[in-house]
Legacy VTK file of the C-alpha trace (Angstrom):
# vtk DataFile Version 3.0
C-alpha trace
ASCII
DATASET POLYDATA
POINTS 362 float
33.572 19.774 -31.307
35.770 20.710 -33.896
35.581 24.941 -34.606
34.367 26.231 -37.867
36.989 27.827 -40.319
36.281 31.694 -40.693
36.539 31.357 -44.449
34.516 28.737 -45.439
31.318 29.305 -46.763
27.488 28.711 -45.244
26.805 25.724 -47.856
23.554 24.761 -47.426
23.935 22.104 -49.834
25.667 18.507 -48.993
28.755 17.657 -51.467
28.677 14.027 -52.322
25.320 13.629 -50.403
22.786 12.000 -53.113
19.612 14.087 -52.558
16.572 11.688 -51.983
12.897 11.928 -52.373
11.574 12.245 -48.367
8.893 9.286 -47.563
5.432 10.952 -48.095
3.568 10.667 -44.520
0.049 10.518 -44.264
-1.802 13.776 -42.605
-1.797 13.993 -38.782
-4.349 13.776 -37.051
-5.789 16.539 -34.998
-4.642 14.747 -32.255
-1.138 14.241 -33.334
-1.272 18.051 -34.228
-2.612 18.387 -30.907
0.431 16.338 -28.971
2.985 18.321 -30.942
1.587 21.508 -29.847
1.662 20.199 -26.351
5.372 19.283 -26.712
6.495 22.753 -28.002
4.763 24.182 -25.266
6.337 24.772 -22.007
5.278 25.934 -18.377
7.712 28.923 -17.435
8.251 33.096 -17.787
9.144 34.226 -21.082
12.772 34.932 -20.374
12.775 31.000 -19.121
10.501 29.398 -21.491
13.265 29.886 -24.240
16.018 28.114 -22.389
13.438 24.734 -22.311
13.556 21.911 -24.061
12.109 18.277 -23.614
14.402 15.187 -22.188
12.586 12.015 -23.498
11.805 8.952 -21.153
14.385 5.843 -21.645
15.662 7.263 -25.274
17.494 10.263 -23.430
18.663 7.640 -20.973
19.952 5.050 -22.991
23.725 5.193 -23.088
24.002 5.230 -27.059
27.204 7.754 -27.570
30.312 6.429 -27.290
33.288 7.872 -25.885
35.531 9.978 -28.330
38.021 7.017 -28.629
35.251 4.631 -29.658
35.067 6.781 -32.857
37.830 5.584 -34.437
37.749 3.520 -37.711
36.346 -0.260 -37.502
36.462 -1.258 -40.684
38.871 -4.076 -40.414
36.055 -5.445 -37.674
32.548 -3.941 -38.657
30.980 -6.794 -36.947
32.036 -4.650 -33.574
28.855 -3.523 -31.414
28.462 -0.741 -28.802
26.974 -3.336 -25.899
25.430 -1.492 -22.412
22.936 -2.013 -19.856
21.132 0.795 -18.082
18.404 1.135 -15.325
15.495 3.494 -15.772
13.004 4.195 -13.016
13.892 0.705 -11.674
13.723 -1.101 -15.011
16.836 -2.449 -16.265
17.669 -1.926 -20.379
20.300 -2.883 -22.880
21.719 -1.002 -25.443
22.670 -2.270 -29.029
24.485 0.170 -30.862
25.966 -0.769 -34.682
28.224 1.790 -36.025
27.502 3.336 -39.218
29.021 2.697 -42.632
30.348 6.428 -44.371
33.031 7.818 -46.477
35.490 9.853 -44.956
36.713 12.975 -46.401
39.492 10.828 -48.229
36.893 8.629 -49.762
37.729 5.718 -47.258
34.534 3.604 -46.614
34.526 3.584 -42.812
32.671 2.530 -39.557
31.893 4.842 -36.663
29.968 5.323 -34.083
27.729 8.240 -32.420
29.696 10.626 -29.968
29.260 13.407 -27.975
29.136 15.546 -31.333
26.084 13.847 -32.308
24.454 14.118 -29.232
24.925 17.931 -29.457
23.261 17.728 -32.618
20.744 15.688 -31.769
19.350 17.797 -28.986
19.629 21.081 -31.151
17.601 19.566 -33.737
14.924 18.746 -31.197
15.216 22.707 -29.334
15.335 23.570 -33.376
12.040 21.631 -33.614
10.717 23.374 -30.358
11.695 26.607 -30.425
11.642 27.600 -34.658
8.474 26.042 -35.183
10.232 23.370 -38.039
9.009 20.435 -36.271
6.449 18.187 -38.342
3.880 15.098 -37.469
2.861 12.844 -39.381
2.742 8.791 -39.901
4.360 6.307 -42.406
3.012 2.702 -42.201
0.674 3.416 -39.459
3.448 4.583 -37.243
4.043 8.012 -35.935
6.396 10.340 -37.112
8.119 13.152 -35.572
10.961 15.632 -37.360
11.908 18.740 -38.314
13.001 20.851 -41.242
16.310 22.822 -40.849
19.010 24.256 -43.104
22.569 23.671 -42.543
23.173 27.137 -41.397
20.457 27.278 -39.058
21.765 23.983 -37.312
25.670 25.549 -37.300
24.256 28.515 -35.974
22.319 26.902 -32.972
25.634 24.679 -31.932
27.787 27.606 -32.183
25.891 29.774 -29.130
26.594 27.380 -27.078
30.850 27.116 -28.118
30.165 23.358 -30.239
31.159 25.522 -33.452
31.209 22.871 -36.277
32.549 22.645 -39.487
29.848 22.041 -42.718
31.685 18.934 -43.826
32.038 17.664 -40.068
28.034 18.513 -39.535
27.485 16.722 -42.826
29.606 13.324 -41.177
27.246 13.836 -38.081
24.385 13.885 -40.077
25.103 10.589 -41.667
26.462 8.927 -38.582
23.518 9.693 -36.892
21.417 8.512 -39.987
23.256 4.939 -40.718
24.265 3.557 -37.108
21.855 1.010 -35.591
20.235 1.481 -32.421
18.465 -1.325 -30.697
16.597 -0.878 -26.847
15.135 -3.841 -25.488
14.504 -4.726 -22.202
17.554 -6.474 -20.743
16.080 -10.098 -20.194
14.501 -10.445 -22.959
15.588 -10.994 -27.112
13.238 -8.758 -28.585
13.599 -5.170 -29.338
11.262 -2.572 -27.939
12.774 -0.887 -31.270
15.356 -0.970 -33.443
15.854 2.193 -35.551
18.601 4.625 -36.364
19.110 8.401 -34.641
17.589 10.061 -37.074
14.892 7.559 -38.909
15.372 9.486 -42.151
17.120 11.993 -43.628
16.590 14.385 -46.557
19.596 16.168 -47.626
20.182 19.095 -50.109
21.702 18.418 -53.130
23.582 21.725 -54.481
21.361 21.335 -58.081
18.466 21.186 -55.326
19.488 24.618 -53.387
20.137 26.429 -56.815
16.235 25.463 -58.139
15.198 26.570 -54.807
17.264 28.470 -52.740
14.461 28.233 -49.920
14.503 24.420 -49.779
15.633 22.271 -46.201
17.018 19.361 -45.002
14.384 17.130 -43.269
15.221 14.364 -40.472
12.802 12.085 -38.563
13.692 11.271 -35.225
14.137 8.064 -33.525
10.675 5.895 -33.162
11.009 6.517 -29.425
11.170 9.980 -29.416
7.903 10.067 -31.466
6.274 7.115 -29.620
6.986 9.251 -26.358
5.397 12.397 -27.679
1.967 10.510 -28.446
1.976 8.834 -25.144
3.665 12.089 -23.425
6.325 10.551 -21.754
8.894 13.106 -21.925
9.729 16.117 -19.206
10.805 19.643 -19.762
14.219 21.114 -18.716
17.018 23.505 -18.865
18.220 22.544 -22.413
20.350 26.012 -22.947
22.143 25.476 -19.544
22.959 21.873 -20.757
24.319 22.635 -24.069
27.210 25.429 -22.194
28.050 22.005 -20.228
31.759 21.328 -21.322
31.692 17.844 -20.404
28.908 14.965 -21.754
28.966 13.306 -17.852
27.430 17.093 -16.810
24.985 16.795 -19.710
23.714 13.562 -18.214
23.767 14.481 -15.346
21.689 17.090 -15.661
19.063 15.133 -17.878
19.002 12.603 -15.333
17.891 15.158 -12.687
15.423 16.651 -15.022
13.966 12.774 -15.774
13.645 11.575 -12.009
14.374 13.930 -9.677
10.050 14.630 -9.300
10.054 15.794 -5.667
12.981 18.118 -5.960
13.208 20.353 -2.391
15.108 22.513 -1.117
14.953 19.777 2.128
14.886 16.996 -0.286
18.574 16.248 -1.633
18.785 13.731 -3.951
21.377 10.607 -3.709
23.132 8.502 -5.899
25.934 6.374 -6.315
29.337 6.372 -8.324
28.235 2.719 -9.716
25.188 3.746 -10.897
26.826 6.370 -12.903
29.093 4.537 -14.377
26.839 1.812 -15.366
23.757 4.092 -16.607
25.983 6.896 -18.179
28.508 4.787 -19.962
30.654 7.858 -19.488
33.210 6.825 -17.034
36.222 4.822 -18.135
38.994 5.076 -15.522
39.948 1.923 -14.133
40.387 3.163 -10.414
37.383 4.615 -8.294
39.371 7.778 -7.176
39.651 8.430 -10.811
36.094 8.012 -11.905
35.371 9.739 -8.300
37.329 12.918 -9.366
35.428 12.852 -13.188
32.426 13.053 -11.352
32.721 15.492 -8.934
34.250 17.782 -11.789
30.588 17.192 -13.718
29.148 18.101 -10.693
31.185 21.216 -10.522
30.052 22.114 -13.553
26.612 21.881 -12.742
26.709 24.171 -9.705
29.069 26.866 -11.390
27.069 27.400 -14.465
24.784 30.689 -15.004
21.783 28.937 -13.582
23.212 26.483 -11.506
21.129 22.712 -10.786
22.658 21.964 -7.532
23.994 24.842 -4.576
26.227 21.777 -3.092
26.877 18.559 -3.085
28.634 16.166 -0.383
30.710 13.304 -0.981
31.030 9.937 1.409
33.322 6.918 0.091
32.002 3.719 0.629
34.633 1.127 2.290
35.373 -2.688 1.984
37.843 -2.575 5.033
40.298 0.334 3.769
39.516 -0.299 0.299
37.513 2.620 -1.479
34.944 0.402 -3.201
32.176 2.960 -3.914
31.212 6.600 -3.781
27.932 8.002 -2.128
26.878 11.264 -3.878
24.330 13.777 -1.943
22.840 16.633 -3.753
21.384 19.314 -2.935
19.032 21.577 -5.610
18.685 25.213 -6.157
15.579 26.944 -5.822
15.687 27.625 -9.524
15.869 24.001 -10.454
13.005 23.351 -7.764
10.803 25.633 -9.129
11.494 24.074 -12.589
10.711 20.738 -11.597
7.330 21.789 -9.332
6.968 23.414 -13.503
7.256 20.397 -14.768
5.244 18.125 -12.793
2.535 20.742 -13.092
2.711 20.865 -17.053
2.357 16.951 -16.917
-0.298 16.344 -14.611
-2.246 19.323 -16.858
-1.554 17.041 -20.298
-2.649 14.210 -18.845
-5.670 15.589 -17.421
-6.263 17.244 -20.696
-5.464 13.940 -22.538
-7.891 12.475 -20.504
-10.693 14.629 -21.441
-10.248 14.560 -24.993
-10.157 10.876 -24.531
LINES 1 363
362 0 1 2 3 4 5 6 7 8 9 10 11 12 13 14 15 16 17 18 19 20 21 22 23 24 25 26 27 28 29 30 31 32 33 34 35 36 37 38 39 40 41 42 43 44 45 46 47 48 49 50 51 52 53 54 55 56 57 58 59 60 61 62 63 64 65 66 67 68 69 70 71 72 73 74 75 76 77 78 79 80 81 82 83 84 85 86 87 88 89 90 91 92 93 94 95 96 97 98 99 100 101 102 103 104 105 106 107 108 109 110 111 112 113 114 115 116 117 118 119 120 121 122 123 124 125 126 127 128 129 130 131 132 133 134 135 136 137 138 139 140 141 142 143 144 145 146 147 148 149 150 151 152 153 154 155 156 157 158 159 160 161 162 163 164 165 166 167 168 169 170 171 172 173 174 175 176 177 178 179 180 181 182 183 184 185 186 187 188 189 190 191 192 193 194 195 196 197 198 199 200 201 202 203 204 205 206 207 208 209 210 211 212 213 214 215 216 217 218 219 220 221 222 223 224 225 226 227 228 229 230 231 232 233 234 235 236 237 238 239 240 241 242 243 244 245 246 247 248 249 250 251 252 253 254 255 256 257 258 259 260 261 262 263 264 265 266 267 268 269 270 271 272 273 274 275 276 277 278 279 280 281 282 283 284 285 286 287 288 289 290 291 292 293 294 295 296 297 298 299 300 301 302 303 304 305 306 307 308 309 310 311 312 313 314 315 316 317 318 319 320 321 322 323 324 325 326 327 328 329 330 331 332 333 334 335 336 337 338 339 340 341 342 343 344 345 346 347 348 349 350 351 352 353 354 355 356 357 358 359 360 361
């Protein structure tokens, strides 16, 4: 991500952003007040608890960002779609993404997709949601809602512990990226959408006549459908979300959401395996024509995840998979620390408590 200037301003407000009226929700229930609680509640020490975030079922999954190349201008060919399938749990997905329509800095209408940089957003507007107490329920149209209030600042601030430093008009771009391209998630055999929404549902920005009436007033997003869908029916698992944001690279990111997502009987005699392909095809990450190449991406993500200040995996073992002498496939072994094992026994423990709760409300 690009690095902030040190002379530029903490704008709250968005130049050339027309402020908008946010949708009026109807009241949550106590229910839905009850399922956000639940979600901004995690089972760990205090010192832990604040690294924790939530990794949602198939949205966190979906391969949606494109790679940084892919953001480049489309305009000449806006009909152009970000096309992927993905397996989940042993479910195979597709992935529809249309880029969105903004103006660039130079007042160019242009086309681009969601990148890395709005997947670091993304997930800081969720911890943001967590962690600060800004998220919000609620439902429009009889479907649930889920988003969070948060000032410009507050959002550069977050990014910036982590080294994504961000400049306000590049946060702004993000913003309405992740506002005006298309995402569609169906299941991969059949035509209709499970649903077909943009990254952030809805967003309110801050005018700068807004922020001089009322200094105190924030931006608003809702998140995708999914992501509130999955918080009523509590499919979503916590994990290390301030370890995951230090990641340098997006393939350790997903990595390490992927373990968090299916990895349930984590041991320290219970490595966990997977395979280059399934990587490739699931992440949408790897580009490199040649398997050494991808191979050598890989193993740096996994690198990554066993060097960093609370590291996933203590080792990992490699084993190429032949057609003759031909290096057709790589077999990855992994094996988990006892801090990630006691994170995921956590985890399963939190979710087998909500559902038992859920269960007795219902």
């Amino acid at each position: 991500m690009a690095e902030p200037r040190d002379d530029q301003p903490d704008d709250p407000s968005a130049d050339g952003v027309a402020g908008a009226a946010p949708p009026i929700l109807q009241s949550p229930t106590p229910l839905a007040r009850r399922q956000l609680s639940l979600f901004q509640t995690f089972y760990a020490s205090p010192p832990v608890r604040d690294r924790l975030s939530n990794v949602i079922d198939i949205w966190d999954a979906a391969p949606k960002y494109a790679t940084p190349c892919r953001r480049a201008d489309v305009t000449d060919c806006p009909a152009v779609f970000l096309e992927r399938t993905f397996s989940y749990k042993g479910t195979v997905f597709r992935v529809s993404v249309a880029p969105a329509l903004i103006r660039d800095g130079n007042g160019r209408n242009v086309y681009r997709f969601p990148t890395a940089r709005e997947e670091l957003i993304e997930d800081a507007l969720r911890k943001i949601a967590v962690q600060q107490q800004l998220g919000f329920v609620g439902s429009l149209e009889e479907q649930p809602i889920f988003g969070v209030r948060f000032s410009l600042g507050l959002l550069r601030r977050e990014l910036s512990r982590y080294g994504h430093g961000i400049r306000h008009a590049a946060l702004v771009e993000s913003l309405l990226i992740m506002s005006g391209c298309m995402v569609e998630i169906a299941y991969a055999h059949r035509r209709t959408a499970m649903h077909r929404n943009t990254i952030l549902s809805s967003l309110t920005a801050i005018s700068r006549e807004d922020y001089l009436r009322d200094p105190l007033t924030l931006w608003a997003a809702h998140f995708h459908p999914m992501v509130a869908s999955s918080i009523s029916a509590m499919a979503y698992r916590q994990y290390d979300y301030e370890v995951t944001m230090g990641y340098r690279s997006s393939l350790a990111r997903w990595l390490h959401k992927h373990l968090a997502a299916v990895y349930l009987n984590a041991g320290m005699t219970q490595p966990y395996k997977l395979l280059l392909s399934a990587i490739q095809e699931n992440s949408g990450l790897l580009n490199h024509a040649r398997v050494r190449d991808r191979g050598r991406e890989v193993e740096s993500a996994l690198k990554e995840l066993s060097n960093s200040a609370f590291p996933v995996i203590r080792s990992f073992e490699c084993q190429a998979v032949l057609d003759g002498r031909r290096i057709v496939d790589v077999g990855y072994t992994l094996n988990p620390t006892a801090e990630f094992v006691r994170q995921v026994v956590a985890a399963n423990r939190r979710q087998r408590d909500r559902k038992a709760g859920d269960e007795t409300v219902g």
